[in-house]
C-alpha positions in Angstrom: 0.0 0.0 0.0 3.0 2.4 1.1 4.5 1.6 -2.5 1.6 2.4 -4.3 1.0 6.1 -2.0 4.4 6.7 -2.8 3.7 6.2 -6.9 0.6 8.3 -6.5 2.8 10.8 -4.7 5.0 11.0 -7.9 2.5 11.0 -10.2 0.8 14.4 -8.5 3.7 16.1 -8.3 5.2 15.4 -11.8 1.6 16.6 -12.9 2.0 19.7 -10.4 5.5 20.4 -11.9 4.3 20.2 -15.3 0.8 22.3 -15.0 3.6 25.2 -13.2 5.7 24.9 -16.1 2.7 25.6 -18.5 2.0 28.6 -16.6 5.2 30.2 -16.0 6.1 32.8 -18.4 9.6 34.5 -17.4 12.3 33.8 -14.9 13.3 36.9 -13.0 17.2 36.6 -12.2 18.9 38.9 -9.6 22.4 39.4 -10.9 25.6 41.9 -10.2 27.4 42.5 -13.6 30.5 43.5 -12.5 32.6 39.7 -12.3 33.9 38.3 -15.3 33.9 35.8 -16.6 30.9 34.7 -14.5 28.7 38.5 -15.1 29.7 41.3 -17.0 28.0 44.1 -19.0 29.2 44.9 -22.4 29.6 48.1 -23.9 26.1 48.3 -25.1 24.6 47.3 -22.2 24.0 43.8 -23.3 25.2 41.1 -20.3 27.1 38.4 -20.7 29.4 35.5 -18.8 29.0 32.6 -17.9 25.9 33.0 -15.1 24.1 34.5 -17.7 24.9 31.9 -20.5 24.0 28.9 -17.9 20.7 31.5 -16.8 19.8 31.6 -20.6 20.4 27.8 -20.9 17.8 27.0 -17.9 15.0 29.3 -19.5 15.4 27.8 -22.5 14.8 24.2 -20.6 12.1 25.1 -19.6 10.8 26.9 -22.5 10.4 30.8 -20.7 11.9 34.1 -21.1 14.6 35.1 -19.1 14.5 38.3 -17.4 17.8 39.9 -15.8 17.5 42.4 -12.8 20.8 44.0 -11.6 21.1 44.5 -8.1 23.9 45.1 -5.9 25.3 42.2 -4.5 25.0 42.5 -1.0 21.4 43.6 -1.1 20.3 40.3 -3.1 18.7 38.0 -0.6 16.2 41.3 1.1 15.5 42.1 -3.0 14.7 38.2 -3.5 12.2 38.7 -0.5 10.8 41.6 -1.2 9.9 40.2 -4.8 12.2 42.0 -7.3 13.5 39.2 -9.1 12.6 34.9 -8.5 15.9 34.0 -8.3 19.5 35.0 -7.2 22.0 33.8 -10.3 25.3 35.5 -9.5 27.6 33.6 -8.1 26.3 33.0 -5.2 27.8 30.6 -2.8 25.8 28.4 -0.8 26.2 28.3 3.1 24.5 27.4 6.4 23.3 31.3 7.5 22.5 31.8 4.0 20.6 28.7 3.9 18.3 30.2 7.4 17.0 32.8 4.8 16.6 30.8 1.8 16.5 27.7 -0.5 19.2 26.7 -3.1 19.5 24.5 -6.2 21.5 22.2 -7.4 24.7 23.1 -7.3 26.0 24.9 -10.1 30.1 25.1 -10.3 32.4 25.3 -7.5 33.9 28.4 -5.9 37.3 28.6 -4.2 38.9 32.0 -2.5 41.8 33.3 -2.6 44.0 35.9 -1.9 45.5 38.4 -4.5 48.8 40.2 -3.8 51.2 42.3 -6.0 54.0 40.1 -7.2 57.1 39.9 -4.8 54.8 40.4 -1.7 55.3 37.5 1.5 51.8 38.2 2.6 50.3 35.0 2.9 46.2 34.2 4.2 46.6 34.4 7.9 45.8 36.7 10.2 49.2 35.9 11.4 50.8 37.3 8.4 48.2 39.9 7.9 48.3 41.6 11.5 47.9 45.2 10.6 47.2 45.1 7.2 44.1 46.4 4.8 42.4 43.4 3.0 39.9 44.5 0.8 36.8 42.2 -0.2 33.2 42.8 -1.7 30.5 43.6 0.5 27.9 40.7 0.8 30.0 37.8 -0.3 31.5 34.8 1.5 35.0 36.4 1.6 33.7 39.1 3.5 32.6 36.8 5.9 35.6 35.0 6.1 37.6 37.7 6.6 35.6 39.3 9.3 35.4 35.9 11.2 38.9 35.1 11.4 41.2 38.1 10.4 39.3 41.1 11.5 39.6 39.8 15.5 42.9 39.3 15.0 44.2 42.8 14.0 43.7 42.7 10.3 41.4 45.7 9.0 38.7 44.5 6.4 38.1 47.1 3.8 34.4 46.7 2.0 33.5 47.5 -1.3 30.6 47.6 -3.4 31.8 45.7 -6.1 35.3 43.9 -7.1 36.1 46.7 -9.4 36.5 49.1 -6.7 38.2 46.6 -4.6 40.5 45.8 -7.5 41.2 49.5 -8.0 42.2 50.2 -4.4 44.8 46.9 -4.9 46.4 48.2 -7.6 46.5 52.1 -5.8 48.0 50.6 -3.2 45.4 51.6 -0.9 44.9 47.8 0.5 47.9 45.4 1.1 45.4 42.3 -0.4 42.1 41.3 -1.4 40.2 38.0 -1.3 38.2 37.1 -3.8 36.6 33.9 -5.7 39.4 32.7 -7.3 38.4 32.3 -10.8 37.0 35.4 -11.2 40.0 36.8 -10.1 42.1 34.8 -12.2 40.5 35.3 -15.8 38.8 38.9 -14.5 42.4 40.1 -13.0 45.5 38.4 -13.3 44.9 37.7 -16.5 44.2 41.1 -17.8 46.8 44.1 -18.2 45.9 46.1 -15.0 46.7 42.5 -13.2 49.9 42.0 -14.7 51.9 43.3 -11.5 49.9 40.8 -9.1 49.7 37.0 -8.2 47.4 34.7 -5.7 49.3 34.2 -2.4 49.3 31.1 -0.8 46.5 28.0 -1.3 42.8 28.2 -1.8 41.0 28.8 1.2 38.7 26.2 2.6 36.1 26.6 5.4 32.4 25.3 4.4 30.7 27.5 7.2 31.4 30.6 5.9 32.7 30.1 2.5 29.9 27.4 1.7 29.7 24.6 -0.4 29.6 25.6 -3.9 27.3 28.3 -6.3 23.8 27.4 -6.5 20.4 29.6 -7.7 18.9 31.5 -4.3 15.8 31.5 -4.4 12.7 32.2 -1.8 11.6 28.9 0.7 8.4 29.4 -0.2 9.1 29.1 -3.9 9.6 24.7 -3.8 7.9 23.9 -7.5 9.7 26.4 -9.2 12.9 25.2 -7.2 12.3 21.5 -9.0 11.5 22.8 -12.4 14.7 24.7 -12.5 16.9 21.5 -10.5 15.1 19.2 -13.8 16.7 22.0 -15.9 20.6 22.0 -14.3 20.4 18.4 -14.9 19.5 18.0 -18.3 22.1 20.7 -19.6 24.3 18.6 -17.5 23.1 15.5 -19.4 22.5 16.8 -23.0 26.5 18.4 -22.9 25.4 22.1 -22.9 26.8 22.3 -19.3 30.4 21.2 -20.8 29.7 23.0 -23.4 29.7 26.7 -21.8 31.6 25.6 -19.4 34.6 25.3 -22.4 33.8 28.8 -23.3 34.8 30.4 -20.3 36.8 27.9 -18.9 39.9 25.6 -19.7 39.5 23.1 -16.7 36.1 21.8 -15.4 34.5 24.4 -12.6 32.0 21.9 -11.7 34.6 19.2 -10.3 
């Protein structure tokens, strides 16, 4: 009897997920162009990156219109409540005090920090070595909260900025000794790109699952559970039709998901 309640389960919610997908016209993402190669506007205003490519893929899954709302980064998860977009898709790692204000999806790549230096420096990230230095980090993100958990008690002053171009900027003024940053982004966004040239990452990736999280996913609102499954049945089949791979190979010459 349990078996055939647990088929009937199935059965209503497939139907559920598939009457929702009829009705749903547009997926609202939040997003914060300002991190290649993951977001980035172009100079006529289009976006691009890889969030927005994977964003595009998922809409196209499920056969709606996607519909991009920037926001800064550090005021995404009050927007996502307050109903300005459906869904964060910017990077966003997912953690345990994130996870008290929201739901997640599948995961969507991985997202290691690290910290960014000019060339020649022996700064390396901890706060032994830091003591009275100026790290600089992005306001909202998981290296913020890193930083301010285990540096900032220790004597090391954590600069905030609105967005990693600022913080960037200030590195290459001089005006911070560091930043720490998601380590990609800083790689093909940074290093790899003239006003880099004169810096390097400084010791290993960082790792610490309570505040940096375990991986990107979509945010998106508790409340929100059917459209959560339509867009977790949408992850996987990019995943399993190769268009994952696909734009992953665009961006990327090494696999972000493993």
């Amino acid at each position: 009897m349990k078996k055939v309640l647990a088929v009937m389960s199935l059965a209503l919610m497939a139907t559920s997920i598939g009457a929702s997908a009829k009705e749903l016209k547009e997926i609202r993402f939040g997003v914060q162009p300002d991190s290649p190669p993951f977001e980035m506007k172009m100079a006529d205003g289009k976006l691009t990156g890889f969030d927005i490519d994977l964003g595009d893929a998922i809409c196209e899954k499920l056969k709606v219109e996607c519909v991009w709302v920037e926001n800064d980064f550090d005021g995404m998860i009050p927007a996502l409540k307050a109903k300005k977009f459906d869904g964060v898709l910017s990077s966003m790692s997912v953690t345990e005090k994130r996870q008290k204000q929201m739901a997640f999806s599948d995961k969507l790549f991985n997202a290691p920090a690290r910290m960014v230096v000019k060339k020649g420096s022996t700064l390396l990230p901890t706060a032994e070595f830091l003591k009275g230095k100026r790290i600089g980090v992005q306001q909202g993100t998981t290296q913020e909260t890193y930083a301010k958990t285990y540096w900032a008690p220790l004597g090391v002053t954590v600069v905030s900025y609105q967005n990693q171009d600022l913080n960037q900027a200030d590195l290459v003024a001089g005006r911070v000794d560091a930043t720490l940053q998601d380590a990609v982004q800083a790689d093909v966004g940074f290093l790899q790109t003239p006003r880099g040239r004169d810096f390097d990452f400084a010791g290993p990736p960082l790792n610490d699952s309570k505040t940096l999280g375990s991986g990107t996913a979509i945010g998106l609102r508790k409340e929100d559970d059917e459209l959560r499954q339509l867009i977790n049945k949408a992850i996987a089949d990019i995943h399993e039709d190769g268009t994952y791979q696909r734009l992953e190979k665009k961006y990327f010459s090494f696999s972000l998901y493993d």
